[in-house]
DRENDO-1510 file (C-alpha; in Angstrom, 1 decimal, always signed):
<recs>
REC; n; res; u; v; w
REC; 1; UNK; +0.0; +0.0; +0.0 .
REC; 2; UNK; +0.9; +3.7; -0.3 .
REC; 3; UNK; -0.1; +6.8; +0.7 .
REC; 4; UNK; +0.5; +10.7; -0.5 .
REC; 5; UNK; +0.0; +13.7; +1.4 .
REC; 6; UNK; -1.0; +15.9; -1.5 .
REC; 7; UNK; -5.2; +15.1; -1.1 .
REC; 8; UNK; -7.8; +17.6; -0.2 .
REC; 9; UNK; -9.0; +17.2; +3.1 .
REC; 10; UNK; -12.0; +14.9; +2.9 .
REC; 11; UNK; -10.3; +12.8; +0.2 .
REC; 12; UNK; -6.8; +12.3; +2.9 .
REC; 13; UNK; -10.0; +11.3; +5.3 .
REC; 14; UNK; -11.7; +9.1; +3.8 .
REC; 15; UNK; -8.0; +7.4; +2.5 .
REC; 16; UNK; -7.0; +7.0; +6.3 .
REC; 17; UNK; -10.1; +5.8; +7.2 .
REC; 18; UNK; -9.6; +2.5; +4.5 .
REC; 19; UNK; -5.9; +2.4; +5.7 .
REC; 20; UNK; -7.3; +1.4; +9.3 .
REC; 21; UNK; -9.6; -1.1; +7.8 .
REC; 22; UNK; -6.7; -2.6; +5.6 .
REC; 23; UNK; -4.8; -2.7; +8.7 .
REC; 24; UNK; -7.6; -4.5; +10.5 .
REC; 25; UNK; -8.3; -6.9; +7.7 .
REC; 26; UNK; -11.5; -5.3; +7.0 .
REC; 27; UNK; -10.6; -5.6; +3.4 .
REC; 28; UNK; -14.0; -5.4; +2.2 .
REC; 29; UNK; -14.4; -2.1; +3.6 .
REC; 30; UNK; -11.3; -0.5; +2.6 .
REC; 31; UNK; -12.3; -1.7; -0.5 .
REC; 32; UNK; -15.5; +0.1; -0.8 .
REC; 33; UNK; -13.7; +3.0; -0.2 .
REC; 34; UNK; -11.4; +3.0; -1.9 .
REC; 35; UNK; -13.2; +1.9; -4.9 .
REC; 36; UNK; -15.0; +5.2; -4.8 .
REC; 37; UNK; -11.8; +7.1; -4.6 .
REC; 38; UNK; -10.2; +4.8; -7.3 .
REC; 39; UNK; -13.7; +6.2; -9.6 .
REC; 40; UNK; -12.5; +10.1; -9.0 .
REC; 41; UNK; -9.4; +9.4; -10.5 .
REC; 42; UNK; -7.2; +9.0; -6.9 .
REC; 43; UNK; -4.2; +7.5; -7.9 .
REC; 44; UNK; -3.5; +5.9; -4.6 .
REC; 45; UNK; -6.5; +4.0; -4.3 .
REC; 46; UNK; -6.3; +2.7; -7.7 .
REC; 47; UNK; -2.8; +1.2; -7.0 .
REC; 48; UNK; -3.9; -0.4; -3.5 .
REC; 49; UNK; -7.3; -1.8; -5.4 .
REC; 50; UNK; -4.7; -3.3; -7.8 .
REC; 51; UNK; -2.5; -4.4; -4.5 .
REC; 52; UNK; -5.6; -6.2; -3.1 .
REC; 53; UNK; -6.4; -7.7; -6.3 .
REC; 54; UNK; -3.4; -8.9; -6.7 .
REC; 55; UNK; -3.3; -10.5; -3.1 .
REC; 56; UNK; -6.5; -11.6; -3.3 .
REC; 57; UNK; -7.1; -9.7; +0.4 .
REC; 58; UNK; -11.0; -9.4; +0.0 .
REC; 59; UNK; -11.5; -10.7; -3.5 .
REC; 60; UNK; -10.6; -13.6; -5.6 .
REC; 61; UNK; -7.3; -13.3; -6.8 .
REC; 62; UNK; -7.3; -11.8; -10.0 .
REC; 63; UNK; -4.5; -10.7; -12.3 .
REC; 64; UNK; -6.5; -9.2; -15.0 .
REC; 65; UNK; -8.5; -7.0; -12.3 .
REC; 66; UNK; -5.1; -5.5; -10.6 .
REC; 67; UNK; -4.0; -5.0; -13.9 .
REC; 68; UNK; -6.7; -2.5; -14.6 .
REC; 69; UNK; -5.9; -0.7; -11.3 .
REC; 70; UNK; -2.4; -0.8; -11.6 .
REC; 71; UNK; -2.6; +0.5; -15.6 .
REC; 72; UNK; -4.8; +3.5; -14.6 .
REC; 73; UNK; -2.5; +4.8; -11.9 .
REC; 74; UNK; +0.2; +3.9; -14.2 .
REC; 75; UNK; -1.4; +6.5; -16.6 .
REC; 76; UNK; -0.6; +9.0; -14.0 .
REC; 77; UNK; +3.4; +8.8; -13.9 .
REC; 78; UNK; +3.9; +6.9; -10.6 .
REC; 79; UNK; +7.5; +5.0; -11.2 .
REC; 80; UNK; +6.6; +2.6; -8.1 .
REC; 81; UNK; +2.8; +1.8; -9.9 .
REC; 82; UNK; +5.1; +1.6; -13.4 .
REC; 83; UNK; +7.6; -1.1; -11.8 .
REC; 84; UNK; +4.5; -3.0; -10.0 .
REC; 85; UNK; +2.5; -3.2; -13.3 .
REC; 86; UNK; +5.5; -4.7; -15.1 .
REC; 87; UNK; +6.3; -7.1; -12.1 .
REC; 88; UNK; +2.5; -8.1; -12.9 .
REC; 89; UNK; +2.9; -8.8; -16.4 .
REC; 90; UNK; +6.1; -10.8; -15.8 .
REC; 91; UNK; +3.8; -13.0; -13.4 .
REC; 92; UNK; +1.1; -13.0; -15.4 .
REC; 93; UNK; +3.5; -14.8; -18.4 .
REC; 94; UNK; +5.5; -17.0; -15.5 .
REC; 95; UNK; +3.7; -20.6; -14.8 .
REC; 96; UNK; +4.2; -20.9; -11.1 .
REC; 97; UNK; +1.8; -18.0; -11.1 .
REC; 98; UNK; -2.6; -19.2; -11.7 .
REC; 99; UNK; -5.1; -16.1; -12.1 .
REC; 100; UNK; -7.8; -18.2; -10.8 .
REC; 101; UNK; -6.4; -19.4; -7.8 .
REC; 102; UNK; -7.3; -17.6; -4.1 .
REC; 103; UNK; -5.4; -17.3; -0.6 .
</recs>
């Protein structure tokens, strides 16, 4: 997960508030928020929807579905989301790794 400082007030609010769920485990409502956040175009919580995704913390594992999170903040210049998204694609191509499976 990350987090920037640069968010307007209620946006660095609301972002907290799914980083304490994450933290808990309540994936499913850090999730919800961020999902919302993810839909205005906030680039953190489109790279952690691609994290969970990818981790299947949850949400079924899948690979295709971080990839869409990780490609739209990508879109917005992060280096860290750029080097994730290609460490995805690599695992994506790489056998030991199955989209369908869960944790």
């Amino acid at each position: 997960m990350i987090s920037i400082k640069n968010k307007s007030s209620a946006t660095d609010r609301s972002f907290k508030k799914a980083v304490i769920f994450y933290k808990k485990q309540e994936y499913k409502k850090a999730m919800t928020i961020w999902l919302q956040l993810a839909k205005d175009n906030e680039l953190d919580a489109q790279f952690n929807l691609g994290v969970m995704y990818f981790k299947g913390e949850g949400v079924i594992r899948n690979y295709e579905e971080a990839a869409k999170w990780y490609r739209k903040a990508a879109l917005q210049g992060r280096k860290i989301i750029k080097q994730k998204n290609k460490e995805l694609k690599s695992a994506l191509k790489s056998s030991r790794f199955n989209p369908k499976s869960t944790k």
